[in-house]
C-alpha positions in Angstrom: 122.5 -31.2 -210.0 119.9 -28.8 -208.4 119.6 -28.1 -204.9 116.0 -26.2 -203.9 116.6 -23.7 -201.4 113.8 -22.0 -199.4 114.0 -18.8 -199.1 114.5 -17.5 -195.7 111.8 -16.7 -193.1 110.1 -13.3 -193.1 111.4 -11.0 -190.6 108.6 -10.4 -187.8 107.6 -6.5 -188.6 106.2 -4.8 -185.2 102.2 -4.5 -185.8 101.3 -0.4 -187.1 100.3 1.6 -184.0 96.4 1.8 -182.7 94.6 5.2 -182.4 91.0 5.2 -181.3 89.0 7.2 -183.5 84.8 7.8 -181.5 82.6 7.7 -183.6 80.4 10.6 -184.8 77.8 11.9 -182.9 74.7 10.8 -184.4 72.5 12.9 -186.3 69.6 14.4 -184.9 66.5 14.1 -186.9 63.0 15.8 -186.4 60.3 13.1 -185.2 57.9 11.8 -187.8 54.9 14.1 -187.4 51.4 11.9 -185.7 48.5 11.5 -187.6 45.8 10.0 -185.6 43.6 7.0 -187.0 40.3 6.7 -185.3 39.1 2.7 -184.8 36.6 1.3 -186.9 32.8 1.0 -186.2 32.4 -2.1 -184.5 31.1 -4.6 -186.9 26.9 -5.9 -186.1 26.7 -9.2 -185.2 23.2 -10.8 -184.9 22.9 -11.7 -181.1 23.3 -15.0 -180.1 19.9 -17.2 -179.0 19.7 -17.7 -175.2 19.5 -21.0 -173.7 18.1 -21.6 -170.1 20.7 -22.6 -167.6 19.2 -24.0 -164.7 20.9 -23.5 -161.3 23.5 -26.1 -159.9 21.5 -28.0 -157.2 22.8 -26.9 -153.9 25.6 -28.7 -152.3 24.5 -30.7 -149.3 26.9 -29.7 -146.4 26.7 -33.4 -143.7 26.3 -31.8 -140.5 29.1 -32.8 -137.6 26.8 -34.7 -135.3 27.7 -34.3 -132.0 25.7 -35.8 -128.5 26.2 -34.7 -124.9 25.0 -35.5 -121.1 26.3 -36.4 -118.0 26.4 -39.3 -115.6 26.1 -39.6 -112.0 26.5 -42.9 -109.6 23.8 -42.3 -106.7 25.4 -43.8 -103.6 22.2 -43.9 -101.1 19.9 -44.9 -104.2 16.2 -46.0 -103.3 15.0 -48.1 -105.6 11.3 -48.1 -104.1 11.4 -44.3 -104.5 13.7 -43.3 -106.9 13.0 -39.5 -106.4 13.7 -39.4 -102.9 17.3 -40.9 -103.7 20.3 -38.5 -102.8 24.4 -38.0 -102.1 25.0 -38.5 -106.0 28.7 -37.6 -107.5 29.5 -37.6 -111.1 31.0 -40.6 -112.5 34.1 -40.6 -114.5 34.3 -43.6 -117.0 31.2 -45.2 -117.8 30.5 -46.1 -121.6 27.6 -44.6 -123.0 25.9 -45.7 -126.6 24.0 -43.8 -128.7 21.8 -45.0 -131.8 20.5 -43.7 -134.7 18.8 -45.0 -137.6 19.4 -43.8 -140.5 17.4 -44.9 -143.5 17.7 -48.7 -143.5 20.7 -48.6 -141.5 21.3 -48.2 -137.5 24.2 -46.2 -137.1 25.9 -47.1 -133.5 28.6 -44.9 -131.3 29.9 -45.2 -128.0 31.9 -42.9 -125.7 32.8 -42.5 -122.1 32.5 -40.1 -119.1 35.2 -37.5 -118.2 36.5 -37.2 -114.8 33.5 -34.2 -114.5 30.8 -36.7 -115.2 30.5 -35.7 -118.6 30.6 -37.4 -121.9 31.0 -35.8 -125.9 30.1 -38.6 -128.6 30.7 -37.6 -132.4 27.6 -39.8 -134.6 29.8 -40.6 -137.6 27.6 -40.8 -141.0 24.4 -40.2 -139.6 22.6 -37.7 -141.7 20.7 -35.3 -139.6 19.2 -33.1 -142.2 17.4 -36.1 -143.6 16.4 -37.3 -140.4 16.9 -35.1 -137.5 16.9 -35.5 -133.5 13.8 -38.1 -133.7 15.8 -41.1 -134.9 18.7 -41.5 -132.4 18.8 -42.3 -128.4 21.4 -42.7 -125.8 21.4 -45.1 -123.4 23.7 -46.0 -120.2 26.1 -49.6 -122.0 28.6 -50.0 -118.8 29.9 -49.2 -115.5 33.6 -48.3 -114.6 35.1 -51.8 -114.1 35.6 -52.6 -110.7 33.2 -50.3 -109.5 31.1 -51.3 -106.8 27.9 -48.5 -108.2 27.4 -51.0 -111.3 23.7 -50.7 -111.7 21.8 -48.8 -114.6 18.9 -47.2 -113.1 16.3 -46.0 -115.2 16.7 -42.5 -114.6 15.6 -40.6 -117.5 15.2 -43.6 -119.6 19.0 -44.4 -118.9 18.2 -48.2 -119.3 15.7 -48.6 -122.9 17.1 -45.3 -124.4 15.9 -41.8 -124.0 15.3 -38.8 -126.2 17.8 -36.0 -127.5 17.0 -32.3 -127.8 19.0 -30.1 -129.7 21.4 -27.9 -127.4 22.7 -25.7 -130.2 22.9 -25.5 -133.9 25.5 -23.8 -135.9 26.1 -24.0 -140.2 28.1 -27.2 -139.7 27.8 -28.5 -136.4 24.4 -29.8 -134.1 24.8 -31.0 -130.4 22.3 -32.5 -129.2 21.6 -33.3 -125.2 20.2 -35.8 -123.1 19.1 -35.8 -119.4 21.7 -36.7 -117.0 22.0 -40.9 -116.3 22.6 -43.2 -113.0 24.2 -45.8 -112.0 23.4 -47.1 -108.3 25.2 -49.9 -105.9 23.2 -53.1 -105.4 23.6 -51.8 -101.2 23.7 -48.0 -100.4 27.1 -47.4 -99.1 27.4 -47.9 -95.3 27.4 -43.7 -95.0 23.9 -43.6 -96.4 22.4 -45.5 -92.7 21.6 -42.8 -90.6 22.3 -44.0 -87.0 19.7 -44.8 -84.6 18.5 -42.2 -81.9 19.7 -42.6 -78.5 16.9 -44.2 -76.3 15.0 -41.2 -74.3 14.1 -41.3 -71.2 11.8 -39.5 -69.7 12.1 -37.6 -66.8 9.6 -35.6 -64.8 9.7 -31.8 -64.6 10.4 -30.7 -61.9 7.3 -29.3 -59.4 6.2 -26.4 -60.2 7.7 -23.4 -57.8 4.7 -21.7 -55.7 2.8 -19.6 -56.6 4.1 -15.6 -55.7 2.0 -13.2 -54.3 3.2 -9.6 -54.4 2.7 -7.8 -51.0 2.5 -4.5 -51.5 4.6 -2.3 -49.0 2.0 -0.3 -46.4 1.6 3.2 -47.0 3.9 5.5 -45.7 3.4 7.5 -42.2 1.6 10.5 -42.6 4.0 13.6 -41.8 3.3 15.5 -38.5 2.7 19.1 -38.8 1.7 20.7 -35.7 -1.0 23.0 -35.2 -1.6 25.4 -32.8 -4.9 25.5 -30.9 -7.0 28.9 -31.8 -7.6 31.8 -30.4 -10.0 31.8 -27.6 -13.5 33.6 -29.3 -13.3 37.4 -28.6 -16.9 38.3 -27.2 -17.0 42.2 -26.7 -18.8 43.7 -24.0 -20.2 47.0 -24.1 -20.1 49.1 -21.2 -23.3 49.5 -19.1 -25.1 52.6 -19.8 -24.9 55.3 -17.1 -27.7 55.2 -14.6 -30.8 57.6 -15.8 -32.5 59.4 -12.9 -35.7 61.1 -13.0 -36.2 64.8 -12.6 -39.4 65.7 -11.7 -40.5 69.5 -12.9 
């Protein structure tokens, strides 16, 4: 019988040895020489028709809408003669409501004083460009609660709505102003009575001091100088003349 053998594995043979080899340098070649190519003529096109643009229609900026004023409680209010009325403070936290109509719509805000008096009410919606200061009023809508100066006074039109003015004017923003507003007590407070004079009683002046009559001082003694008497008068006497005898021839 036959028996296959197989033949005996190769013997592993070490791999041959390695030895770089760099490659060439490369070869230098002179540059392609430039030949310049000018563009073509620009072809002619017919020019296109024109057709009319119109403007976009300008864009309508809504102005901020903003209204301003100040409110005061009068403590010796006289309703009889409201001008004369005095001792006013400002009055922090009265409402205020302001109205404008706008179109077919009434457009209604409300805001309330600062501790300075002061109150700042941002009209929402209302488009002042259209209709302008004309259309809206403030009036005085309620007191502080609790406080005892509760009483709109028509000050400025405080009670049936008064008037704005524009204050300033700026690309997005207006303010507009009213005059300041009142409230009054239904009594002046106690301070405002001014207390009564003190009863006067007359008394007499006194009588009149007498009249004073200046005496002048006398005049002063005359000074003595003394004089002595004069002379007695010198009469001169002339000798007698000799005694004249008569010779006879």
């Amino acid at each position: 019988p036959y028996y296959y053998k197989s033949p005996p594995p190769p013997s592993p043979s070490p791999p041959p040895p390695y030895y770089y080899k760099s490659p060439p340098p490369p070869v230098k070649y002179p540059p392609p020489p430039y030949y310049y190519k000018s563009p073509p003529p620009p072809e002619k096109y017919p020019p296109s028709p024109y057709y009319y643009k119109s403007p976009p229609p300008p864009i309508h900026h809504s102005l901020v809408v903003k209204v301003t004023g100040s409110v005061y409680c009068y403590r010796c209010y006289k309703w009889g003669y409201p001008i004369k009325s005095n001792d006013k403070k400002l009055f922090k936290g009265a409402v205020v409501k302001v109205t404008c109509n706008d179109g077919y719509k009434k457009i209604i805000a409300y805001g309330m004083t600062k501790s300075d008096g002061k109150y700042s009410i941002t009209v929402k919606g209302y488009d002042y460009g259209k209709h302008g200061a004309p259309q809206c009023k403030v009036q005085l809508y309620a007191s502080p609660k609790g406080s005892v100066c509760n009483i709109p006074t028509d000050l400025n039109d405080g009670k049936k709505g008064a008037k704005l003015h524009v204050k300033f004017k700026t690309y997005g923003l207006v303010v507009l102003q009213a005059m300041p507003f009142a409230y009054a007590p239904e009594k002046p407070y106690k301070t405002c009575e001014k207390p009564k004079p003190p009863v006067y009683y007359y008394k007499s002046p006194p009588p009149p001091a007498p009249t004073y009559y200046y005496k002048s001082p006398p005049p002063p003694t005359p000074s003595y100088y003394y004089k002595s008497p004069p002379p007695p008068v010198y009469y001169y006497k002339s000798p007698p003349p000799p005694p004249y005898y008569y010779k006879s021839p």
